[in-house]
N, C-alpha and C positions, 0 to 999 in steps of 0.2 A: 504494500500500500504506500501512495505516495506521503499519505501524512505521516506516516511510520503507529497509526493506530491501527488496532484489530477492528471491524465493523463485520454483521451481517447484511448489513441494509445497504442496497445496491443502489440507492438513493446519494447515502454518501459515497458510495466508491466512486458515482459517477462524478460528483463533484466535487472531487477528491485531484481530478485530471485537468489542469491548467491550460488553458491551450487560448489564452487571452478572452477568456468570456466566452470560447465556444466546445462544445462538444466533440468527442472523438470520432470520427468517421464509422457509420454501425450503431450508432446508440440515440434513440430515436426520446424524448420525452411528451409527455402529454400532463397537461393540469385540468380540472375542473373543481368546485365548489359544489356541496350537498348543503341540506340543512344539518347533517352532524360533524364532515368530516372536510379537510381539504385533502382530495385525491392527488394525487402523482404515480402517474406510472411511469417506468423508464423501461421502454424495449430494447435489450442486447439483440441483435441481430447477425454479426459475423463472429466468428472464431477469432480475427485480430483484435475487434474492440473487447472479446470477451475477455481477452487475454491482458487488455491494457489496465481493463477494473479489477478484473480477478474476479470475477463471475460470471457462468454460463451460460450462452444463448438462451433467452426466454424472454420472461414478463416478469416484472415484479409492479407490484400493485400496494404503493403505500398508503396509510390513512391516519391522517395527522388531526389532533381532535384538540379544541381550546387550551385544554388543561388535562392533567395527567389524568391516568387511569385507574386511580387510588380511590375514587369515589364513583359510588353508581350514577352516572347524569341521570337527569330530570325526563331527556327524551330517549330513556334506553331503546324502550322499541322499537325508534324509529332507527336509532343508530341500530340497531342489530340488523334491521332488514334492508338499509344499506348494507350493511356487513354483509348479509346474506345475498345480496343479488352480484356485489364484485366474489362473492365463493364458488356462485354455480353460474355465471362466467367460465369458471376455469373449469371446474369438473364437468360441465351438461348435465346432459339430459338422460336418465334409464343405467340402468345396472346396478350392480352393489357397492357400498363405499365401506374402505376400512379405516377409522381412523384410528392413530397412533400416535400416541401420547409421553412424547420422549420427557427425561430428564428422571431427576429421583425426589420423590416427594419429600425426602425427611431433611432435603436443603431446600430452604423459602424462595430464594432469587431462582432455582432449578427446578422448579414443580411446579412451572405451568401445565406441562403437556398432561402428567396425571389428572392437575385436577380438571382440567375440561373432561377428561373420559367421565370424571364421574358425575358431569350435568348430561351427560349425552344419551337419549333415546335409543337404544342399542335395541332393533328388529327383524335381525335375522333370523334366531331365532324363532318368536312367533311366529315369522314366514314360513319356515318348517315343519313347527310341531301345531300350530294354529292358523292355519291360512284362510279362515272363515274370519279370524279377527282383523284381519288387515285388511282396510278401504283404497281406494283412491285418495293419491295425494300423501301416503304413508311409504316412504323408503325401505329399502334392506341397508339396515344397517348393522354394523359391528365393531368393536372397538377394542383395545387394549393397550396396555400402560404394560411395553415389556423392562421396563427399571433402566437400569445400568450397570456397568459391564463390574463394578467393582461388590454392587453386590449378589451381581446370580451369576459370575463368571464369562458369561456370555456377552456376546456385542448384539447390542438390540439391534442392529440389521439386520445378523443371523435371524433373533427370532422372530422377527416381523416377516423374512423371506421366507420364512420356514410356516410361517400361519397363511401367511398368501397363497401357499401352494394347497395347505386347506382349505381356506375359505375360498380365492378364486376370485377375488373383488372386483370389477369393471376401473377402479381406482384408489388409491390410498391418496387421507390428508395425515400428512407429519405436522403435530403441533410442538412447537419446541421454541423453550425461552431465546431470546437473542440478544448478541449485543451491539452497542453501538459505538460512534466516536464522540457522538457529539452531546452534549447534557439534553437539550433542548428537544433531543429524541429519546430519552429515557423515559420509559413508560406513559410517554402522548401517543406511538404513534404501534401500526399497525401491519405488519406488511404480507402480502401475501407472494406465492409466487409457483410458476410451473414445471421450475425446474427440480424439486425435489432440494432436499436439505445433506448436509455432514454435519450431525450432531457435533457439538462442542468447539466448530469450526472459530469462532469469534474468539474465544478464552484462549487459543491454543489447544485444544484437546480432541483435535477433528478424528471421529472417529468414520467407521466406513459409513460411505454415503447412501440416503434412501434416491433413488430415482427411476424413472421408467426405464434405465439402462439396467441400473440390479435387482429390480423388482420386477420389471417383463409389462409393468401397467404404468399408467400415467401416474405421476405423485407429486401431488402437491402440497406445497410446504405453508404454514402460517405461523405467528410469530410475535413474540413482543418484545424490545429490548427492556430489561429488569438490570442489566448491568450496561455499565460504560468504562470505556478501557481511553482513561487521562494523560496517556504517555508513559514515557519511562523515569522511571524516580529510582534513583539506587541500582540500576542495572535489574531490574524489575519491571515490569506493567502494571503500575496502579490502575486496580480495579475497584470500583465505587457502585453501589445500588443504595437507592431512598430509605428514608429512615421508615418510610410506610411502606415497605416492601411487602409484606403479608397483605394489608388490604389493596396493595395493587394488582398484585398475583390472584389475589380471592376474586376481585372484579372485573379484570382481564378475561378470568377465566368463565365468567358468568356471560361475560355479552360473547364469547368467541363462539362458547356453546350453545347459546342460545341461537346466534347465526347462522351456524350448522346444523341444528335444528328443523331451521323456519325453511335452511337451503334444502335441507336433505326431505325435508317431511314438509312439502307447501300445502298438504291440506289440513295442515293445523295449525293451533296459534302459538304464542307462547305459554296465554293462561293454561293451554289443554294441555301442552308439552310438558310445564311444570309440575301439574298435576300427576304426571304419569311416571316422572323421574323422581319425584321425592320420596 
């Protein structure tokens, strides 16, 4: 990276790249305005500008909201179903989704990705053993929180490639904390993307990557940065997260789930969804 910080967010890497106020040949942006979010998307498009950021040909789709994500806004809903319409963008239309829920719960700044597994309508199941119960408008869904390598020995690609090949998903979403360079992205903002994720890539700890090259399906990645990497101090990487990092992580993971939700399961709302997940 040019600034010498660690980042997920392709948002910064792009403008990270100096080239007098313009962008690198290959990398396309796009802005708009919601009532919850300001959008940016930045499309990598060749192999050389992928190469110049340090991320993948793809989409990434960020969402940058007034104020951090420590507190549930006033227009959740709506913000979720924004959230929900840039999710199934990426994923479409039909088949089964698997989402996967990296990080390890029992670190606060690393337990995103569990804890959306555990707001998530998981219906595959039913699909199989009750398929009189399932309507229109109700997804196949399935989900799992495979941990980390340090505590079931295992590298959660392994296990997630290895449940793929049971389940059979049309798609995998990787939810996974992320970090960033810059403060002012520290849990405001959102990002999605289609290129698939490397756990731990941000921190230094990139383990093997989820993507439709190791998984055989499309995988899409979603995200929140909970740390921020301030440079080098002492021949180290000072790494920083909010002092409300618990209630950022807790509400993060309420609107992300809820968005996957509203994306995976559109004939339902969210009252009906929570109702059926608590």
């Amino acid at each position: 990276m040019l600034t010498g910080k660690r980042t997920d967010l392709a948002l910064e890497s792009a403008n990270s790249v100096d080239l007098g106020g313009e962008l690198p040949e290959g990398i396309k942006v796009f802005e708009r305005k919601t009532e919850g979010f300001l959008i940016t998307e930045v499309e990598v498009i060749t192999p050389e500008a992928a190469e110049r950021i340090g991320k993948p040909v793809g989409r990434y789709i960020t969402l940058e909201t007034g104020s951090r994500l420590d507190m549930r806004p006033e227009n959740f809903e709506s913000c979720a179903k924004e959230l929900a319409a840039e999710i199934a963008s990426l994923v479409g239309k039909g088949g089964s989704v698997m989402i996967a829920g990296l990080g390890n719960e029992d670190i606060t700044p690393d337990s995103l990705g569990p804890r959306v597994c555990s707001h998530i309508f998981a219906t595959r199941h039913i699909r199989e053993n009750a398929p009189e119960l399932i309507t229109d408008g109700i997804g196949e869904v399935s989900s799992v929180a495979p941990g980390v390598m340090g505590q079931t020995g295992i590298e959660a690609g392994e296990l997630i490639k290895a449940v793929c090949g049971t389940v059979r998903p049309s798609a995998v979403i990787a939810v996974d904390a992320l970090a960033c360079s810059e403060l002012d992205h520290l849990g405001r903002t959102i990002q999605l993307t289609d290129t698939g994720i490397s756990p731990g890539s941000g921190v230094l700890n990139a383990r093997k990557e989820l993507s439709r090259a190791s998984l055989g399906v499309p995988c899409i990645a979603i995200g929140v940065p909970t740390i921020a990497d301030l440079g080098r101090s002492g021949g180290e990487n000072l790494m920083v997260t909010p002092r409300s990092i618990d209630k950022l992580v807790g509400c993060s993971a309420q609107l992300i789930a809820g968005a996957l939700n509203l994306a995976l399961h559109p004939g339902l709302s969210l009252e009906e969804i929570a109702g059926l997940v608590s």
